[in-house]
C-alpha positions as CSV (number, residue, x, y, z in Angstrom):
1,X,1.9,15.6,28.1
2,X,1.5,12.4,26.2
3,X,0.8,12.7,22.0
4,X,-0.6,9.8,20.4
5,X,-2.8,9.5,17.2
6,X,-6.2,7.6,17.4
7,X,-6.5,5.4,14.5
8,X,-9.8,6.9,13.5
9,X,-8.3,10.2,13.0
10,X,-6.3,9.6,10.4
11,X,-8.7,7.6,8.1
12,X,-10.2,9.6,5.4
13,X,-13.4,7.7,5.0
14,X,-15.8,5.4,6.9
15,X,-14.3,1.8,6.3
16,X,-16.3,-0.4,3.7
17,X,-17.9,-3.5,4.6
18,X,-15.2,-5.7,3.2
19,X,-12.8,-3.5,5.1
20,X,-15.2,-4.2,8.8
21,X,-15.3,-8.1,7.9
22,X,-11.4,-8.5,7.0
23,X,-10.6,-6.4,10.2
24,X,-13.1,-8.4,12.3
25,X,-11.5,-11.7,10.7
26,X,-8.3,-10.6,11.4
27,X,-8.7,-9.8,15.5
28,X,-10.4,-13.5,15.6
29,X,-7.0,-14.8,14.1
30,X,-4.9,-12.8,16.6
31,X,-7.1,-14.0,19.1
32,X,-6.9,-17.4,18.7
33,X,-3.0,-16.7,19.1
34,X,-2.0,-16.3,15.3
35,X,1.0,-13.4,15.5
36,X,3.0,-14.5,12.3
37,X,2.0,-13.4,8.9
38,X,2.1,-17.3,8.3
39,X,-0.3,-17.9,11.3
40,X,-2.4,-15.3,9.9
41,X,-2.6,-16.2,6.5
42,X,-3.5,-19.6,7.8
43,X,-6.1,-18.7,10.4
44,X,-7.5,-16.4,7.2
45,X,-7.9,-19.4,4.7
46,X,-9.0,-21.5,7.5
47,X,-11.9,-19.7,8.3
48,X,-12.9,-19.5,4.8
49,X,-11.8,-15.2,4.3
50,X,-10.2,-15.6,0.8
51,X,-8.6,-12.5,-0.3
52,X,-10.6,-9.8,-2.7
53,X,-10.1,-12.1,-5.6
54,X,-12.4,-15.1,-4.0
55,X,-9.1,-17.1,-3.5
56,X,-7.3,-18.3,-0.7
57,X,-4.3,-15.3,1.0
58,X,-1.2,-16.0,-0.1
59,X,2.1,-14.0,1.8
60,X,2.0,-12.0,-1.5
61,X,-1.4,-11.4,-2.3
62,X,-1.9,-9.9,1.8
63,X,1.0,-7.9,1.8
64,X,-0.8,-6.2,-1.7
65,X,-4.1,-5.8,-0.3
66,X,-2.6,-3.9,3.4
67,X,0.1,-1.9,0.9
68,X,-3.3,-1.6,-1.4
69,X,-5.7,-0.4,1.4
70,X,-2.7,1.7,3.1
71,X,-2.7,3.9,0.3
72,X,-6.4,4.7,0.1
């Protein structure tokens, strides 16, 4: 028998819209082949997703947010 956890089942709470757009702005990143967090960032600021604060991602200011959102 095979365990695994579904992602849904360990959220507490329906994710917000900023929370849908950022994950949906992330997989076009990743799709387009960005798989650094430099690539990312980049793909991010590109696209015109600035982090919560209205500016561009920074390493720094990502890392936060994820650590930020991880704890919610």
């Amino acid at each position: 028998m095979s365990l695994y956890l579904v992602p849904h089942q360990a959220r507490k709470f329906e994710p917000t819209p900023y929370e849908r757009k950022l994950a949906g702005a992330i997989e076009e990143v990743f799709g387009d082949g960005g798989h650094t967090l430099e690539a990312l960032i980049e793909g991010l600021n590109e696209n015109g997703f600035h982090g919560p604060d209205g500016k561009p991602w920074s390493q720094d200011s990502f890392t936060a947010e994820m650590a930020r959102m991880g704890e919610q």
